[in-house]
Chimera marker file (.cmm) of the C-alpha trace (Angstrom):
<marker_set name="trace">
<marker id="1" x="0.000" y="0.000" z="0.000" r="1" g="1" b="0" radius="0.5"/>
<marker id="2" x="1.080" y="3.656" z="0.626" r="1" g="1" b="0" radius="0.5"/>
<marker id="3" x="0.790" y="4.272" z="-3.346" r="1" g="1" b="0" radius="0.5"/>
<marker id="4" x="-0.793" y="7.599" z="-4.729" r="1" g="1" b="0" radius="0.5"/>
<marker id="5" x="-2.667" y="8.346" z="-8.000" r="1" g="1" b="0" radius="0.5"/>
<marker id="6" x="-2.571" y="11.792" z="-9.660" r="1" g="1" b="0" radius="0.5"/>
<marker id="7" x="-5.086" y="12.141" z="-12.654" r="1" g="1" b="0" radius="0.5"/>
<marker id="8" x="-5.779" y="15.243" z="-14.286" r="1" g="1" b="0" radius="0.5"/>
<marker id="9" x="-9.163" y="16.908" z="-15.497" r="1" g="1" b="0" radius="0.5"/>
<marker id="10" x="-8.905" y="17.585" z="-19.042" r="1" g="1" b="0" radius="0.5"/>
<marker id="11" x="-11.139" y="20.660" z="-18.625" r="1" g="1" b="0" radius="0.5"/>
<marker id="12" x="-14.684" y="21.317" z="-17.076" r="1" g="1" b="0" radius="0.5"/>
<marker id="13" x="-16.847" y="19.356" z="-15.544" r="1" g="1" b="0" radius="0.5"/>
<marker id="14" x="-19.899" y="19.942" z="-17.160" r="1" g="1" b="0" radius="0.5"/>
<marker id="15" x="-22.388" y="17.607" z="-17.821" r="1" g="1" b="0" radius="0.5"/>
<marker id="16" x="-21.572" y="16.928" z="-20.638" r="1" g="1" b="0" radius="0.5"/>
<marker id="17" x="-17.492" y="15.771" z="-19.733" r="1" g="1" b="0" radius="0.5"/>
<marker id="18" x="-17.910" y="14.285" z="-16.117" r="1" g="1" b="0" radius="0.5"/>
<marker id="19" x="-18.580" y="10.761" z="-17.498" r="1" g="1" b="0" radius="0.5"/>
<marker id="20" x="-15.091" y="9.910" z="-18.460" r="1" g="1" b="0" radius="0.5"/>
<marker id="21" x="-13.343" y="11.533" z="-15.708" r="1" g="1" b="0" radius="0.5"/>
<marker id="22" x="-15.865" y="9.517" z="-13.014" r="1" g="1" b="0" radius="0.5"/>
<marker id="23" x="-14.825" y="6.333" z="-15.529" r="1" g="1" b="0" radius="0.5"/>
<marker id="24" x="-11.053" y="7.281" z="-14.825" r="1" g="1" b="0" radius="0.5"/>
<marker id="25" x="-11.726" y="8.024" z="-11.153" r="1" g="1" b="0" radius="0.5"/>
<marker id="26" x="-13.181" y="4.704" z="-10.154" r="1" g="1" b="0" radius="0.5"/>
<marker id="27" x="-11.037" y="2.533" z="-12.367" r="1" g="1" b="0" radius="0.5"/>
<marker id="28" x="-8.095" y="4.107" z="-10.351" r="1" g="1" b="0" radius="0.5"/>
<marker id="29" x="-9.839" y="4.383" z="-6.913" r="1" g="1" b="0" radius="0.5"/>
<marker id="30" x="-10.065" y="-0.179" z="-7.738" r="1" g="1" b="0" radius="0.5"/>
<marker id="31" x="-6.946" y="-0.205" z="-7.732" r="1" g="1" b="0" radius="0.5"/>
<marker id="32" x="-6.794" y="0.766" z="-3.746" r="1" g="1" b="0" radius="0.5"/>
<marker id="33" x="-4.420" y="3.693" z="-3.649" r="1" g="1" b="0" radius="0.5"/>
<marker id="34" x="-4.180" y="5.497" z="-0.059" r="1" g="1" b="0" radius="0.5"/>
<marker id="35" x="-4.372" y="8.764" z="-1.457" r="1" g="1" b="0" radius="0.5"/>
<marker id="36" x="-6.030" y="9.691" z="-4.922" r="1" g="1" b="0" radius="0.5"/>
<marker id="37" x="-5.079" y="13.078" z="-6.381" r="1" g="1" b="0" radius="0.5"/>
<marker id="38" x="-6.948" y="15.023" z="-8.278" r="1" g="1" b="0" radius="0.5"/>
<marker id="39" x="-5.624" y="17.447" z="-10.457" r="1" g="1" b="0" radius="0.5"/>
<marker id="40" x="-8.073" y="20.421" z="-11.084" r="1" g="1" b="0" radius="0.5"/>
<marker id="41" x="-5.927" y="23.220" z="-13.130" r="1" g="1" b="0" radius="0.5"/>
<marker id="42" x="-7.305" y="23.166" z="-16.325" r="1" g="1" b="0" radius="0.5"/>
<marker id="43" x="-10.984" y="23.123" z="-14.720" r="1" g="1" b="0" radius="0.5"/>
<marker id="44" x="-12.532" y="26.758" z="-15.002" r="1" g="1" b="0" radius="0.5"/>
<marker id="45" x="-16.043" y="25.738" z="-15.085" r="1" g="1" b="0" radius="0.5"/>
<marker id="46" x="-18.062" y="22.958" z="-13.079" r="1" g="1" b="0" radius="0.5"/>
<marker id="47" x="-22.154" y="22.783" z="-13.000" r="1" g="1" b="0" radius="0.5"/>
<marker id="48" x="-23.884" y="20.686" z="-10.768" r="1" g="1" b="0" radius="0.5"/>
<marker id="49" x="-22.983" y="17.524" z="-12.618" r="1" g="1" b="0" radius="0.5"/>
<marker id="50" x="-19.275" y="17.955" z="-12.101" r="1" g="1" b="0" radius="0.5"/>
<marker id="51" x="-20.267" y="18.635" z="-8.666" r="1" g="1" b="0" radius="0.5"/>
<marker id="52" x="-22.107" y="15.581" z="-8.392" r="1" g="1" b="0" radius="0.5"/>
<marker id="53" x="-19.462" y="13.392" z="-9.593" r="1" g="1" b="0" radius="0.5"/>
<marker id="54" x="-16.754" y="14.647" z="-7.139" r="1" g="1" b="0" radius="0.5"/>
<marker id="55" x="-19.174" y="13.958" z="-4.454" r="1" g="1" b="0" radius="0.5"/>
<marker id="56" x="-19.842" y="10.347" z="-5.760" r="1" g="1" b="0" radius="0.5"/>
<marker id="57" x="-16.317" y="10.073" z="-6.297" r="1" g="1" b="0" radius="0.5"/>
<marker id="58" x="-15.275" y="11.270" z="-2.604" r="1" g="1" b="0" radius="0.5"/>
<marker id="59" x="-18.019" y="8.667" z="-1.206" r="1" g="1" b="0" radius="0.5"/>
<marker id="60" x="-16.513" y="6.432" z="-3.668" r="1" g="1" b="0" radius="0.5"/>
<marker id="61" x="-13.144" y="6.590" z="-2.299" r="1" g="1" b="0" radius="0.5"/>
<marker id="62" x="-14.229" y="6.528" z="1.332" r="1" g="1" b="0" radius="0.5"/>
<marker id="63" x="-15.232" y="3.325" z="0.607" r="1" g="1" b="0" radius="0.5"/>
<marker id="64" x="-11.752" y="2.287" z="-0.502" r="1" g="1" b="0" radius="0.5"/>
<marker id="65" x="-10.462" y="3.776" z="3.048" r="1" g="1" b="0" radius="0.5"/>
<marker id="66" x="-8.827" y="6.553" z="0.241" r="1" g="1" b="0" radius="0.5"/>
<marker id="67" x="-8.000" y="9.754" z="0.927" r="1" g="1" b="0" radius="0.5"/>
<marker id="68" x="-9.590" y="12.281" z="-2.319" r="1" g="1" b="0" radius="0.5"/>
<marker id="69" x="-7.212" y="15.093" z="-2.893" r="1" g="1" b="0" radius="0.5"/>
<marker id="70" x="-8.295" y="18.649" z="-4.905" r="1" g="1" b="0" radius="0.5"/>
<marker id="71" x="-5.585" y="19.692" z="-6.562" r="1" g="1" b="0" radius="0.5"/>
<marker id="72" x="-4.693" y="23.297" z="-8.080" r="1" g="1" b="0" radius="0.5"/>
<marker id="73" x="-8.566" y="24.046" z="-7.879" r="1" g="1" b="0" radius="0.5"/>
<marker id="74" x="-9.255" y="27.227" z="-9.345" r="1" g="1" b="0" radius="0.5"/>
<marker id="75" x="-9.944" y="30.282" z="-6.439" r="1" g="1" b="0" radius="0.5"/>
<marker id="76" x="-13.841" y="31.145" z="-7.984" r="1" g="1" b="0" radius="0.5"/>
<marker id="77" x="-14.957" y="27.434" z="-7.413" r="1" g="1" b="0" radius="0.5"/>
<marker id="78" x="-13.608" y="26.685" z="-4.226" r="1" g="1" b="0" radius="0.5"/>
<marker id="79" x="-15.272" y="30.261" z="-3.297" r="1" g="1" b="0" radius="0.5"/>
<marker id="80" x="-18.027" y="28.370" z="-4.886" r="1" g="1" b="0" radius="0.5"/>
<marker id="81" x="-17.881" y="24.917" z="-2.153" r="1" g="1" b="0" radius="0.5"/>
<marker id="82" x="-17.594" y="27.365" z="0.138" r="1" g="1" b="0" radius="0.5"/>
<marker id="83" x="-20.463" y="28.846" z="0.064" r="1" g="1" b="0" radius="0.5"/>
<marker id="84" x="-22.337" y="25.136" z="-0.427" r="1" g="1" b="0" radius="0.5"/>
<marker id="85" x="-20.354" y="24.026" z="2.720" r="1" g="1" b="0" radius="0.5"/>
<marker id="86" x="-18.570" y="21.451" z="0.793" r="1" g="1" b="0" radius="0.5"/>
<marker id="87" x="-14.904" y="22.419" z="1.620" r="1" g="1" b="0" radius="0.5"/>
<marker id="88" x="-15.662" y="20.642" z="5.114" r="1" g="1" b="0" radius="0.5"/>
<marker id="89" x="-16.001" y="17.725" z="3.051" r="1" g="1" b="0" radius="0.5"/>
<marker id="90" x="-13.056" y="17.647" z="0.759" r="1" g="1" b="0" radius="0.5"/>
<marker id="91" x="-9.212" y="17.868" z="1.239" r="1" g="1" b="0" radius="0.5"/>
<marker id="92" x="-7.585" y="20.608" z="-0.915" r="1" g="1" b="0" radius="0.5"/>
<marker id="93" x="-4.192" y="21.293" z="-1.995" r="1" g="1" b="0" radius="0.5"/>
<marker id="94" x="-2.019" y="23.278" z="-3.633" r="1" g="1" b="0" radius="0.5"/>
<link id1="1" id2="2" r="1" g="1" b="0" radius="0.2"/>
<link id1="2" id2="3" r="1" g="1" b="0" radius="0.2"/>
<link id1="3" id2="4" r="1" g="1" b="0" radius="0.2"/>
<link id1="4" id2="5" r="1" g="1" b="0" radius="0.2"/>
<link id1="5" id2="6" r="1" g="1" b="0" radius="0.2"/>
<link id1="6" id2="7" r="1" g="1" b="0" radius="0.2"/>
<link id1="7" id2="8" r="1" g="1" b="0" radius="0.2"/>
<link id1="8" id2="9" r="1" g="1" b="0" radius="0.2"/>
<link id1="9" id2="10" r="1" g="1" b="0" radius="0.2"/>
<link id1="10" id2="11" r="1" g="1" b="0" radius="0.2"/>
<link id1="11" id2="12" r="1" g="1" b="0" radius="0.2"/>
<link id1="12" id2="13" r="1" g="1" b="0" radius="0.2"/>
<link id1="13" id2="14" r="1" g="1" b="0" radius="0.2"/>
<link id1="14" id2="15" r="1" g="1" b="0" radius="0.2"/>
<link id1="15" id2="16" r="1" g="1" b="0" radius="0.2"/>
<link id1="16" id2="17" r="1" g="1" b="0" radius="0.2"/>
<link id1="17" id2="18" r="1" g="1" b="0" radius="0.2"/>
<link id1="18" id2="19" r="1" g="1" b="0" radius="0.2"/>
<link id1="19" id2="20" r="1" g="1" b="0" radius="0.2"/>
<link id1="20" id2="21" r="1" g="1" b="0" radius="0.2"/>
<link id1="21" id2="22" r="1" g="1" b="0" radius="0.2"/>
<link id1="22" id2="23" r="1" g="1" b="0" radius="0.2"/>
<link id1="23" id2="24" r="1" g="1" b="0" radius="0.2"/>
<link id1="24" id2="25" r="1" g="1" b="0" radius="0.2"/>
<link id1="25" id2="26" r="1" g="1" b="0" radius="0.2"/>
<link id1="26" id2="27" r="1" g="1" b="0" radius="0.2"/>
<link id1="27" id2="28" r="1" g="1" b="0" radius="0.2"/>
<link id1="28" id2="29" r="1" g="1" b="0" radius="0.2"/>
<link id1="29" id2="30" r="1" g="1" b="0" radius="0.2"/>
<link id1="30" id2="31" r="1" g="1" b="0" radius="0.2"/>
<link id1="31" id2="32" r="1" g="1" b="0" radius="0.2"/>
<link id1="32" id2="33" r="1" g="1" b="0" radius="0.2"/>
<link id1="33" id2="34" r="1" g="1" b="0" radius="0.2"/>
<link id1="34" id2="35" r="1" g="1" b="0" radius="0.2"/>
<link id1="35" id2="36" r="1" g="1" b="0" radius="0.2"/>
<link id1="36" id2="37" r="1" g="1" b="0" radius="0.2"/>
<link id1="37" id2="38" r="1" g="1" b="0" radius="0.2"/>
<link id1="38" id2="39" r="1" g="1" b="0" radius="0.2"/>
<link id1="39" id2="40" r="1" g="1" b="0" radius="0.2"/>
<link id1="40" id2="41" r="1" g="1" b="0" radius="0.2"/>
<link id1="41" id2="42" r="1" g="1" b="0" radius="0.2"/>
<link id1="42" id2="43" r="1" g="1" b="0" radius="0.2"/>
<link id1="43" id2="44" r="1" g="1" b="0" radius="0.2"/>
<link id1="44" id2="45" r="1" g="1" b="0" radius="0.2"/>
<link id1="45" id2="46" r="1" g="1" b="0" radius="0.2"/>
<link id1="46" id2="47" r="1" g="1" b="0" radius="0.2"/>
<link id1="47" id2="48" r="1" g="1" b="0" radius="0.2"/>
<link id1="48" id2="49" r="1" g="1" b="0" radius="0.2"/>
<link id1="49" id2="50" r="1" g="1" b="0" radius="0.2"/>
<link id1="50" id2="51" r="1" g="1" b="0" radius="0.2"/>
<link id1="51" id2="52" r="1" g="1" b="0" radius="0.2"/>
<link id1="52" id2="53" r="1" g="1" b="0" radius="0.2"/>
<link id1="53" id2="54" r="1" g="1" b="0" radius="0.2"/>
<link id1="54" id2="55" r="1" g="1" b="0" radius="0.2"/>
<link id1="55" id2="56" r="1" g="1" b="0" radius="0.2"/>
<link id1="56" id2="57" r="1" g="1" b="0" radius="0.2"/>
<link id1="57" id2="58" r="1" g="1" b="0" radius="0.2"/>
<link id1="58" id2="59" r="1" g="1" b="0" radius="0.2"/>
<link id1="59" id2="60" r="1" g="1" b="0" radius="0.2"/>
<link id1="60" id2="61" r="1" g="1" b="0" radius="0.2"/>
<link id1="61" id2="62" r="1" g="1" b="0" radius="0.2"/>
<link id1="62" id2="63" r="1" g="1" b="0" radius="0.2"/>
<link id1="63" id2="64" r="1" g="1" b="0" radius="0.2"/>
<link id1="64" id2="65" r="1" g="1" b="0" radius="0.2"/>
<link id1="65" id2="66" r="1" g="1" b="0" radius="0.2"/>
<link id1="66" id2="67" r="1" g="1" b="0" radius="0.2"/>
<link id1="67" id2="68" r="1" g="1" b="0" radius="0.2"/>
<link id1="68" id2="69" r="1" g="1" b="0" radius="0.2"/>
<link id1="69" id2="70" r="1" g="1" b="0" radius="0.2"/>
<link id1="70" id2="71" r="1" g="1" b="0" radius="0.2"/>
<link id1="71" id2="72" r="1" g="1" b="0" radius="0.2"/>
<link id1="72" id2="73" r="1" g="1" b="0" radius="0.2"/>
<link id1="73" id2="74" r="1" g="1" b="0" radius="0.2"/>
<link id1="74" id2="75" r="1" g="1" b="0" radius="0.2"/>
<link id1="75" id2="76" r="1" g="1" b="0" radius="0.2"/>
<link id1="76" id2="77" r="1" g="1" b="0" radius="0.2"/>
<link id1="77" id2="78" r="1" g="1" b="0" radius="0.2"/>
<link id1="78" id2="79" r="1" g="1" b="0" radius="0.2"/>
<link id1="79" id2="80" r="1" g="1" b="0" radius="0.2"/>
<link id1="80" id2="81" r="1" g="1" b="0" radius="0.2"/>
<link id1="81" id2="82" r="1" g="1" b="0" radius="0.2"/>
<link id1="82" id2="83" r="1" g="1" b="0" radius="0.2"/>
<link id1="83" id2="84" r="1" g="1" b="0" radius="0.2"/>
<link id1="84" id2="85" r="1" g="1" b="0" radius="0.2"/>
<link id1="85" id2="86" r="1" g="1" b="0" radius="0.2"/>
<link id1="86" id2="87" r="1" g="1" b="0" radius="0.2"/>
<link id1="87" id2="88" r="1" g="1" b="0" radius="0.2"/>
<link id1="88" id2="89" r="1" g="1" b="0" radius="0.2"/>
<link id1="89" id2="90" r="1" g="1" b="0" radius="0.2"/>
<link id1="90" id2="91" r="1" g="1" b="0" radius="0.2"/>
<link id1="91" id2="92" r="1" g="1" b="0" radius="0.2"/>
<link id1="92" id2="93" r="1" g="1" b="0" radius="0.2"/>
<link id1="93" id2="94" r="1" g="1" b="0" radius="0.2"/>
</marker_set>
């Protein structure tokens, strides 16, 4: 154990996009990493799919006993989990 996964949005998470990216997620989160990383720099825009799916993915990786990692998350959509009370439910980093 003690392994990490980094994978990297390829851009929003809009409905339309989140579908591969929760494919990715859960493929990695099988194969048991401690910590999974999530790279969020090229995201600018997330709707309330893309919200949706990190939520699934954090109960997801709960599951796995994983720790979900935001990473690089731009500063107008973690103003935006603030204000939904969702950064007391994610880990963030820079």
């Amino acid at each position: 154990m003690g392994s990490e996964i980094v994978l990297t949005a390829g851009g929003d998470l809009i409905s339309s996009e989140v579908e591969s990216f929760k494919d990715e997620i859960l493929e990695n989160l099988a194969q048991k990493p401690q910590r999974l990383i999530l790279d969020m720099g090229k995201v600018k825009v997330i709707d309330s799919s893309g919200i949706g799916m990190l939520i699934a993915a954090k109960n997801s990786a709960s599951k796995y006993k994983c720790e979900l990692v935001l990473k690089d998350m731009n500063a107008d959509i973690i103003k935006m989990f603030k204000i939904m009370r969702l950064t007391e439910h994610f880990v963030f980093a820079n």
